[in-house]
N, C-alpha and C positions, 0 to 999 in steps of 0.2 A: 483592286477593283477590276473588275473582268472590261470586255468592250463594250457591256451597256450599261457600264457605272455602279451593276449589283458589287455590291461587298462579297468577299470569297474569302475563304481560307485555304491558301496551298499549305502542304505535310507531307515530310518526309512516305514514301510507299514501307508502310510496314509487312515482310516477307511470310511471318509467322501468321498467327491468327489468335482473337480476343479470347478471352479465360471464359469468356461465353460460350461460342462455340468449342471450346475445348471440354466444356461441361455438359455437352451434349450427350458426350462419349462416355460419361460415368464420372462420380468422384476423384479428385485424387489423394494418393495415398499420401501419407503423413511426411514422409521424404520430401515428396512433389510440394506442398504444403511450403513446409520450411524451406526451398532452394527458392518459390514464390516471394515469401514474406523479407528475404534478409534484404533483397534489390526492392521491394516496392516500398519497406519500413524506412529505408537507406532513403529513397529518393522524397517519402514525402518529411523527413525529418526535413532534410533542406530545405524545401520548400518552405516548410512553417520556420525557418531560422531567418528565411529570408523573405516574410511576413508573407507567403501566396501558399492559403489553404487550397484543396483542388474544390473542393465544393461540390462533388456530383463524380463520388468514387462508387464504382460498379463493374460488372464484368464485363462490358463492353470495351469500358476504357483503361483495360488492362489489357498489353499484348502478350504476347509468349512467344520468344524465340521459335525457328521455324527448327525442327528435327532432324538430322542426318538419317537415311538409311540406320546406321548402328543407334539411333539414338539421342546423339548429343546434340544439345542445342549448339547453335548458332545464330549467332547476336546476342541481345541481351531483355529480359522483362522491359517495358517501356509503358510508363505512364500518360495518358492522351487526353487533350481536352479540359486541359488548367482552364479555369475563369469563362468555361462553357455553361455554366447554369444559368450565366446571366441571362443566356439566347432560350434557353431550355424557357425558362419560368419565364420569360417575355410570352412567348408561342404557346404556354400554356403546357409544353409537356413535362410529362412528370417519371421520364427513365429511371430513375435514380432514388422515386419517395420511399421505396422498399430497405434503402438504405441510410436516409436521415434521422436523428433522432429525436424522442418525442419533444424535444424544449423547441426544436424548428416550428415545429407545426403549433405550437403554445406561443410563438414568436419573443419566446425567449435567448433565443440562438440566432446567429446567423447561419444559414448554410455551408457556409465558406467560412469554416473555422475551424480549428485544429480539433476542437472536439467532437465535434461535427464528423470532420474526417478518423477519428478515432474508434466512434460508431458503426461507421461505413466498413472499418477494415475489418471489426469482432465479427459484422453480417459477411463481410465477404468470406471472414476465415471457415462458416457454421457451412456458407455455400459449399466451399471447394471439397469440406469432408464430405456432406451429403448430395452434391449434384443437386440442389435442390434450394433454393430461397430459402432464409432464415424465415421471413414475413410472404404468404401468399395470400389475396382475399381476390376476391371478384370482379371490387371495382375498388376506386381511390379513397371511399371513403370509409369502406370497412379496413382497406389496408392500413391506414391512418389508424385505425381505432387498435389495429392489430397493434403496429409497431408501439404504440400509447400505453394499451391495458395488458395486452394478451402474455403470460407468464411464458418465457424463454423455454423454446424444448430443450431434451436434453442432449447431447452428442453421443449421437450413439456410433460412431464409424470409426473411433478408435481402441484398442485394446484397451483393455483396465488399466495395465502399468503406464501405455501414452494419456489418458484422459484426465487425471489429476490436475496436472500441471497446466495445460491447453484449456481446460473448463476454469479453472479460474482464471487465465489473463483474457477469456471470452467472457467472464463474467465481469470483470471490471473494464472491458472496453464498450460492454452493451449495460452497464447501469444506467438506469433512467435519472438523470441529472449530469451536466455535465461534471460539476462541483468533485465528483467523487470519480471521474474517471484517470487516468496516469496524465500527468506534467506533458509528457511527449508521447511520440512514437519510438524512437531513438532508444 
C-alpha cells in the first residue's frame, strides 16, 4: 500500500522491451520465433504444474531481453502480470480478449486456465510471424464474434518446408474447443 492506503504493485524494472513494442518493427523470423517459445513454453509449463494459469497472455506481457550493440540478448524473456485478469475484467478492460478462446466467452472456460493459455500462445505465435493480430475487429463485440466464427487465416510468413509443421501445432493450439487442444505446453 502506498502513503494513502491505495493498493500498488511494485516489479522488478524490466531493461528490454514488450513483444509489442518489438512488433512494431515488423515480424519476427522463424529463429526469433523459436528462441521466444522455448523460455515462454518452459515458464508457463510450471506455472500450470503449480496450478497458476496466467490468464491474460498477450504481447504486452511478454518482455524480451534488451540487445547488445552485436546483438545478443541480455537477460532473459520474462513473463508479467500472473493473476492480472482479475483487475483487467473488474475495470472492465479487455487487453487480452483478442487472445481468449471462444469457450471464455460461451462461459465454458475459465480464463485462467491452461487451456485458455494454450489459445493465447497459437494467437501469439500467428502474431510474431505476421506482426499483426491473429483476430482484429473494430470494437469488442465483432472481435468476439471473430475469435468465435471467423475461419483461421493461413500463415503465410514462413517458407513452404517451415509451414508444415508450425500450421499444425497452431492448428491444434487454436481449435475451438478446449477438449481437443494438447495435455500441456511442455
Amino acid at each position: 500500500y502506498d502513503d494513502d492506503g491505495a493498493l500498488c504493485l511494485v516489479s522488478e524494472l524490466h531493461p528490454g522491451e514488450s513483444l509489442r513494442t518489438r512488433l512494431l518493427r515488423g515480424p519476427l523470423s522463424a529463429a526469433e520465433v523459436l528462441a521466444l517459445l522455448g523460455p515462454l513454453g518452459s515458464a508457463l509449463e510450471l506455472a500450470h504444474q503449480a496450478g497458476l494459469p496466467h490468464g491474460d497472455l498477450h504481447p504486452d506481457n511478454l518482455l524480451l531481453p534488451r540487445l547488445t550493440d552485436t546483438g545478443q540478448p541480455v537477460g532473459a524473456v520474462q513473463l508479467s502480470d500472473f493473476g492480472m485478469h482479475h483487475l483487467a475484467a473488474a475495470q472492465g478492460q479487455g487487453g487480452g480478449i483478442a487472445y481468449l478462446p471462444p469457450e471464455v466467452f460461451r462461459g465454458e472456460l475459465s480464463r485462467a486456465s491452461v487451456e485458455a493459455d494454450q489459445f493465447a500462445l497459437g494467437a501469439l505465435i500467428y502474431e510474431c510471424l505476421h506482426a499483426r493480430p491473429l483476430f482484429e475487429a473494430p470494437d469488442a463485440a465483432a472481435l468476439v464474434y471473430k475469435v468465435c466464427m471467423a475461419p483461421l487465416p493461413p500463415i503465410t510468413a514462413l517458407t513452404p518446408s517451415q509451414r508444415p509443421r508450425l500450421e499444425a501445432i497452431l492448428a491444434m493450439a487454436l481449435k475451438r474447443g478446449q477438449a481437443v487442444r494438447f495435455d500441456g505446453i511442455g
